[in-house]
N, C-alpha and C positions, 0 to 999 in steps of 0.2 A: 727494916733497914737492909739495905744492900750488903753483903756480904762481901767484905775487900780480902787482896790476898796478899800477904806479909812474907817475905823472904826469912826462911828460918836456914840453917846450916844443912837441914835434910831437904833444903827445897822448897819449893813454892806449896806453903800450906795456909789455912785460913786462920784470920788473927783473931784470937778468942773476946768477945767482948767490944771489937771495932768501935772508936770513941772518933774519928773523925784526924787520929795522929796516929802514929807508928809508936808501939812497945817498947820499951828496953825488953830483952830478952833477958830471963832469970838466971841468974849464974854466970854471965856474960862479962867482961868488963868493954870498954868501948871498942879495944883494938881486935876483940874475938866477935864481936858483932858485926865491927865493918867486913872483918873477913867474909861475916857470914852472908853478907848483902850483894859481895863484889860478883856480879855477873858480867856477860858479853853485853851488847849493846842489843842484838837480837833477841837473846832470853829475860833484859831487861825491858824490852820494852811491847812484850806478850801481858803485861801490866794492865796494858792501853784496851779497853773495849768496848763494843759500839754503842755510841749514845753516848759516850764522854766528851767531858770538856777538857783540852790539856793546852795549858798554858806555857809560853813557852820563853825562857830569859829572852832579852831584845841586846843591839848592837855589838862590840867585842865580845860579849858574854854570851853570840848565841852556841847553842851548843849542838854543833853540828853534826857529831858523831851520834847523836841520838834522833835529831832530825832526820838523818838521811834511813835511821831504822825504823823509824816509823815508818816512811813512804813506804818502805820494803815491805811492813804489811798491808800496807794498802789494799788487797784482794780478799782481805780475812774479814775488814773494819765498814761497821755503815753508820753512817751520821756523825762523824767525829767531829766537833767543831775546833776550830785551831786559834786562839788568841793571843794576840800578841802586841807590840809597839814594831818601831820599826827596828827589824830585824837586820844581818849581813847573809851574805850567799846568797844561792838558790832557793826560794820558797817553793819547790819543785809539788807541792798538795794542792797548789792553788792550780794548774795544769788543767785540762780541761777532759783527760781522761781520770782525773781523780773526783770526778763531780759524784756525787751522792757518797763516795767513801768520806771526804774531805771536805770542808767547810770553811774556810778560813774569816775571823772575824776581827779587823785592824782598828786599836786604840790609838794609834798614828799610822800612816802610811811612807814606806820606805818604795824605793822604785823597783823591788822583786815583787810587788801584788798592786801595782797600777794599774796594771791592764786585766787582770782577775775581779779587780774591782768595776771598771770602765764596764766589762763584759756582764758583768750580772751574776759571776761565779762566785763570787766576797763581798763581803759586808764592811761595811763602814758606821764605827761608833763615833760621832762627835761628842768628845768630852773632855774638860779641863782634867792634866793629867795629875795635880793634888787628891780627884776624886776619885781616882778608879779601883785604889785600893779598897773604899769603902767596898765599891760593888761584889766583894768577894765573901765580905760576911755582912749584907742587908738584905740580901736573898734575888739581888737583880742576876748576878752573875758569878753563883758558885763553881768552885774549881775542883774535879774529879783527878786531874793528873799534873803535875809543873814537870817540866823538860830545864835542867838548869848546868852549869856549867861553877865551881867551885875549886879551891887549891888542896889537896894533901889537906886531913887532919893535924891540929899539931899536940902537942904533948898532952893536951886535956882532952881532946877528941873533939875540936870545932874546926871546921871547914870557912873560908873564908868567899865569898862570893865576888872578890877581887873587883872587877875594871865596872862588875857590874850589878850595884843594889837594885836600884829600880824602882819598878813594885814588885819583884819577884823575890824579897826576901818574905814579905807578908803573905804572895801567893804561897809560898811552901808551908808558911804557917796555918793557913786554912786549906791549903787540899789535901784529901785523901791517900793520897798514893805522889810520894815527891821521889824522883829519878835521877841523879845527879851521876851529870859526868866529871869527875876527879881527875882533873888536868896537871899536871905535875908543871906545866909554864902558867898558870895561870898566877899573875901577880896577888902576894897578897895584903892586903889592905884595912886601912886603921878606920875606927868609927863603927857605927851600928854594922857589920859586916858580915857577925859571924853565926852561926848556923850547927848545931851540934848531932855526931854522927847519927843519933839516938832519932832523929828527925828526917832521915830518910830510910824510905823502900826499899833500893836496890841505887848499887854502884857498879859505874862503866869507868871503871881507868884507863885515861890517854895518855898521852905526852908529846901531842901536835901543838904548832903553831897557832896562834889565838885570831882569829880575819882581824883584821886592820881596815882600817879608813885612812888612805893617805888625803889629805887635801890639795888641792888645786891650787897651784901659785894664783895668788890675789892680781885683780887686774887694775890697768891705772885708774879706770873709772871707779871701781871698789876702793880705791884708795883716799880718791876723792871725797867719797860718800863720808868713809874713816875719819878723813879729816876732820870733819864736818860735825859727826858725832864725836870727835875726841873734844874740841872744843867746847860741849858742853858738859865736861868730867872733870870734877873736881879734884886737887891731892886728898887721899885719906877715902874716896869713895870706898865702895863695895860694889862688885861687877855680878851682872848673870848676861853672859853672850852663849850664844847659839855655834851652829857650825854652819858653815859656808866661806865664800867668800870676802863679805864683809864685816863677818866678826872676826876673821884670821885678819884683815887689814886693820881695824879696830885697834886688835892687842898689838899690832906691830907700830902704832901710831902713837903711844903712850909710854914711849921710852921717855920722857922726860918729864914725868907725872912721882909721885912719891907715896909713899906708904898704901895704895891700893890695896884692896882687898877681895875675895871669891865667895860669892854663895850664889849658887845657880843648881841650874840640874843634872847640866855638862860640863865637862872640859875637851878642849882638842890640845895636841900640841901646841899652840901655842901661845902657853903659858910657862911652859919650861923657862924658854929664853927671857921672861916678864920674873920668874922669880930667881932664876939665878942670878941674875944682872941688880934686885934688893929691888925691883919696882913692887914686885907683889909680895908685901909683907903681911899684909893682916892686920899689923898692929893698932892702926885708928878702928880698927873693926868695932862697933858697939856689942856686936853679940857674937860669942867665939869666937874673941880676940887671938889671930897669929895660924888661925884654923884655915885653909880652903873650904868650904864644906860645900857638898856636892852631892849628887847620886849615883853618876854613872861616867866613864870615860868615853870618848871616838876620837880613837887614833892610830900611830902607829906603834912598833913596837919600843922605840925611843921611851912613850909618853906611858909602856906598858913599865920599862924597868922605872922609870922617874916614881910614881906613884906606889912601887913595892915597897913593904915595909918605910913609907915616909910619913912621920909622925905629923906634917906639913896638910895632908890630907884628911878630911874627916867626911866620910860616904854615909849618907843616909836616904833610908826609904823617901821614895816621890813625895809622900804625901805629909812629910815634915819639911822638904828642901826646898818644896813648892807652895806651900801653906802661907796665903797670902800675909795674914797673920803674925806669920815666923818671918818673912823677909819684910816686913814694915818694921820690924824691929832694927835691923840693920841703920842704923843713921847714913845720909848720902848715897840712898841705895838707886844705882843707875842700873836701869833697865833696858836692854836694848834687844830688838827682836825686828821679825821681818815682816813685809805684807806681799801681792799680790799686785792688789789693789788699792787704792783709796780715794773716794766718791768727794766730790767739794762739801760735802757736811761734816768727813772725817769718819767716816765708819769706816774697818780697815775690813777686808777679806787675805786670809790668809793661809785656806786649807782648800779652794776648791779652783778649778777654770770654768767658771762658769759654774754648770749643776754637775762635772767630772769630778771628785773629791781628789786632791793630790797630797795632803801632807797630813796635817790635822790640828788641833787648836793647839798641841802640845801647851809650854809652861807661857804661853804670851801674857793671857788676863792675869795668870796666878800672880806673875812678877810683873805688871803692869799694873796692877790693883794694890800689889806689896808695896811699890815704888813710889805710886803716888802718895801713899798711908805714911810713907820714910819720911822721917822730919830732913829736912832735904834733900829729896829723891828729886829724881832726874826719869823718868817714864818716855822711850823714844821707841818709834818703828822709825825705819830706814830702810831706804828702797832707791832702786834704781829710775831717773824718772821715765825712763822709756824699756819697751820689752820689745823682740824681734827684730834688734838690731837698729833701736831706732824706731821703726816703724810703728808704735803704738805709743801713746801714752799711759802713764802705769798711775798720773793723778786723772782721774776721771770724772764726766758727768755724774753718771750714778754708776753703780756695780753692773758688770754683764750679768747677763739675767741667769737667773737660778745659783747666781755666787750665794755661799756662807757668810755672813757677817759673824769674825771671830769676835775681833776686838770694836766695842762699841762708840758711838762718836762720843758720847759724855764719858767715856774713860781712856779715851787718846789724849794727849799732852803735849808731845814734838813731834813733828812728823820731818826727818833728814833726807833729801835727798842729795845728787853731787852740787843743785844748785843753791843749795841752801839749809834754814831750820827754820820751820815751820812753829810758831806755839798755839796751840789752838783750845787750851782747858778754858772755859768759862768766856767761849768767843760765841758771839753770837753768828751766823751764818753768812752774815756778809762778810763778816772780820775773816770768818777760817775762809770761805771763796777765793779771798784776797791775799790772803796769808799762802794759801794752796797754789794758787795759778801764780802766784811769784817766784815757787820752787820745782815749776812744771817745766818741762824742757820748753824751751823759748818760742820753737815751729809749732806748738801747741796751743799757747797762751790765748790767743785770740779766738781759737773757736771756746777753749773753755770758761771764756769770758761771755762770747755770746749767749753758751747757755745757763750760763750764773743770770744774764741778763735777763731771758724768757722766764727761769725758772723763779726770777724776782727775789733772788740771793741780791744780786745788784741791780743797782737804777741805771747807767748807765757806763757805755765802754772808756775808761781813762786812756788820756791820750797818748800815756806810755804804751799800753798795749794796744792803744790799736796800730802805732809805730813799728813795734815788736812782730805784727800779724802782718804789716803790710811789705817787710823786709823777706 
C-alpha cells in the first residue's frame, strides 16, 4: 500500500498503519488537532502527487482558495486527474499549457471546461448523478485527494459543508487525504451536512466571499413556457426545478398554488420569495413533511444567509436526493427539467450539440423516473420551441447526429413548450408526431409534418397544417 502523509503538530509525517481515513491523534482532543492540521494553502496542498485523483467540491462550494494552489503547483505534478461536477470561477488546469500536469474529467459540465472538453484536453463522463457516489467505492473511480470548502467547527468539532453536500460529503469519506478549506462565511446548514475535524488532512482557513450565481432576469418567452408548466402543478405537489431561466419563471408563476413542497438536488433564489409569502410549505409533503430537502444551493448571497442555520432546509448526499426510489415516494411529485432537443418519437437530448458534450445527464432520468413512479407525479421537459433566435426548431425530425439521448422516449411524459403541453407516455408514434408538431413553433409545423409523413409516423398532411405551412 501507498504510503500517505498525515499532518501531525511537528509537521508533515507518515501516518502509522494508513487504513484509507485520517487518525485521531492520541492525546489530542479535537480543538488541538485542528490546530494541528491548520496549514497555508500552499503547504496544504504539497499533499497532492502525481498520479492522483483529487476531487474537487462543485458550485458555491467550490473551494477556490485551494484550487488556485494546486495550479501553483502545476510544474511539480504529472498526470493529475481533476474531477468534478459543474464547478464556479476559473478552471484555470484545464489551460492548454497544463496538458500532461492536469487532466480534468467532468461529471457535469459548467461553461469554465467547454472548450477544454470541445478540444480533446477533458474528458466527459456521462452519468445519472444518483450514481456517482457509487463510483468512489466500486473501484471504477477511487478518490486519492477531495479539495472541499466547509464552516468553522462547532462545539463538538463538526464542520458543516453549508451551500454544498453534493457527492462531496461521501467523496471525503472514501478518499485518502481530504483538504478542507475552513471558511468562516461559509453558511451553515441542517441535514446530513456534517463532517467531523477528525476526517480531514490538513486545514486552509479563509474568510472570503463564497462565488455566487446571480440569475438572469426570466424572459417573456421563458414566462410563457412557465405558464404553461405551472398549469400542470397541482396544490400540495413536491417540486425538483433546475436553474436557468425557466425554472426561475416557473417558481415566479406559482404564487397562487398552496402548500407546495421541495425535494430536488438544487435550489436558486428563487424559492426564498415562494417560501416567505407560505407558498412553499412542505406540509402535504408525503415524505419529510415541512422539510425542503435538497443537496446543494446556486445562488447569491441572499439565498446564502436564507439557508444558514434554517431548520426549513434538509441537504443531503446526491445519491439519496436523487435516488429515483426516494423521490417516487413523494406523492404529486412534479418533475421538471430541460432538453436540447426532442425528435417526433420523444427522445430528449440534453447534454450534448450534436457529438460536442455541453451540460450533462445531471438529475433529469433520476427525477423523471422518481416522478412518474409518484402516485401522481407530473414528469415534464420544457423547452423553448425554437433556438437561434427563432431560426431553428428545438422539436425535431430526428436528433442532430452524434446527439446523446439523456432522457428516453418510453420515459418522457409532458413535453412544454410556450405553444403548448405535450402528453406523450403510452402514445404511440403517430399520436406523439401529432402531439409534437402542435407545440412546434407554427413556421415549423409543416415541414415537420412532411417528415412525420415519409417517415410513416403519419399517413397523411391535416389540413390545418398544411394552412399553417402555407401562411
Amino acid at each position: 500500500m501507498v504510503e500517505r502523509l498525515f499532518w501531525t503538530r511537528a509537521g508533515r509525517e507518515p501516518s502509522a498503519g494508513w487504513d484509507g481515513r485520517p487518525r485521531r491523534q492520541m492525546g489530542m482532543n479535537w480543538r488541538e488537532e485542528y490546530g494541528a492540521k491548520c496549514r497555508s494553502a500552499a503547504e496544504a496542498l504539497e499533499l497532492v502527487e502525481s498520479g492522483d485523483r483529487v476531487w474537487i467540491q462543485s458550485g458555491c462550494g467550490t473551494p477556490s482558495v485551494l484550487v488556485d494552489a494546486l495550479v501553483e503547483r502545476a510544474a511539480e505534478l504529472r498526470g493529475v486527474e481533476i474531477v468534478h461536477m459543474k464547478t464556479l470561477g476559473e478552471a484555470a488546469y484545464t489551460r492548454p499549457e497544463f496538458a500532461g500536469h492536469f487532466r480534468h474529467r467532468g461529471l457535469f459540465l459548467g461553461e469554465n471546461v467547454r472548450e477544454a472538453i470541445a478540444a480533446g484536453r477533458a474528458d466527459y463522463t456521462p452519468i445519472f448523478l444518483s450514481e456517482i457516489e457509487g463510483l468512489f467505492t466500486n473501484g471504477a473511480l477511487p478518490l486519492d485527494v477531495v479539495l472541499m470548502q466547509v464552516t468553522p467547527p462547532d462545539d463538538h468539532g463538526f464542520l458543516s459543508l453549508g451551500t454544498t453536500v453534493d457527492c462531496t460529503l461521501n467523496a471525503a469519506r472514501a478518499a485518502r487525504v481530504v483538504i478542507a478549506e475552513v471558511n468562516e462565511r461559509m453558511p451553515r446548514t441542517h441535514g446530513e451536512t456534517s463532517l467531523h475535524v477528525s476526517h480531514l488532512t490538513a486545514v486552509v482557513e479563509t474568510r472570503r466571499a463564497l462565488l455566487e450565481l446571480h440569475a438572469e432576469p426570466f424572459s417573456e418567452l421563458q414566462r410563457r413556457i412557465a405558464e404553461n408548466v405551472a398549469a400542470l402543478i397541482p396544490d400540495g405537489a413536491t417540486l425538483q426545478t433546475g436553474i436557468g431561466g425557466i425554472p426561475d419563471a416557473v417558481l415566479a408563476c406559482l404564487g397562487d398554488k398552496r402548500d407546495l413542497g421541495i425535494h430536488t438536488e438544487m435550489c436558486s433564489d428563487g424559492v426564498i420569495d415562494l417560501m416567505e409569502a407560505g407558498v412553499l410549505t412542505g406540509e402535504r409533503k408525503s415524505l419529510h413533511r415541512g422539510k425542503a430537502v435538497l443537496s446543494f444551493v446556486l445562488g447569491s448571497q441572499r439565498l446564502f444567509d436564507f439557508v444558514d442555520g434554517n431548520p426549513s432546509f434538509e441537504f443531503r448526499p446526491i445519491c439519496y436526493t436523487n435516488d429515483p426510489y426516494v423521490v417516487a415516494q413523494n406523492e404529486r411529485m412534479v418533475a421538471i427539467n430541460s432538453a436540447i432537443q426532442v425528435d417526433l418519437t420523444g427522445q430528449v437530448c440534453a447534454d450534448s450539440m450534436g457529438t460536442r458534450p455541453f451540460s450533462g445527464f445531471g438529475g433529469q432520468v433520476d427525477f423523471i423516473r422518481g416522478a412518474a413512479r409518484s402516485k401522481g407525479g407530473v414528469p415534464i421537459i420544457a423547452l423553448p420551441a425554437t433556438a437561434r433566435h427563432g431560426a431553428v426548431s428545438r422539436i425535431v425530425p430526428v436528433l442532430e447526429p452524434g446527439a446523446g439521448v439523456v432522457t428516453s422516449r418510453a420515459d418522457v411524459h409532458w413535453v412544454v413548450t410556450e405553444h403548448g403541453a405535450a402528453y406523450l407516455h403510452g402514445k404511440s408514434l403517430r399520436e406523439r408526431a401529432e402531439a409534437l408538431i402542435a407545440i412546434a413553433e407554427p413556421q415549423f409545423q409543416a415541414e415537420l409534418e412532411e417528415f412525420a409523413v415519409k417517415a410513416h409516423y403519419l399517413e397523411r398532411r391535416t389540413a390545418e397544417l398544411a394552412e399553417l405551412g402555407a401562411r
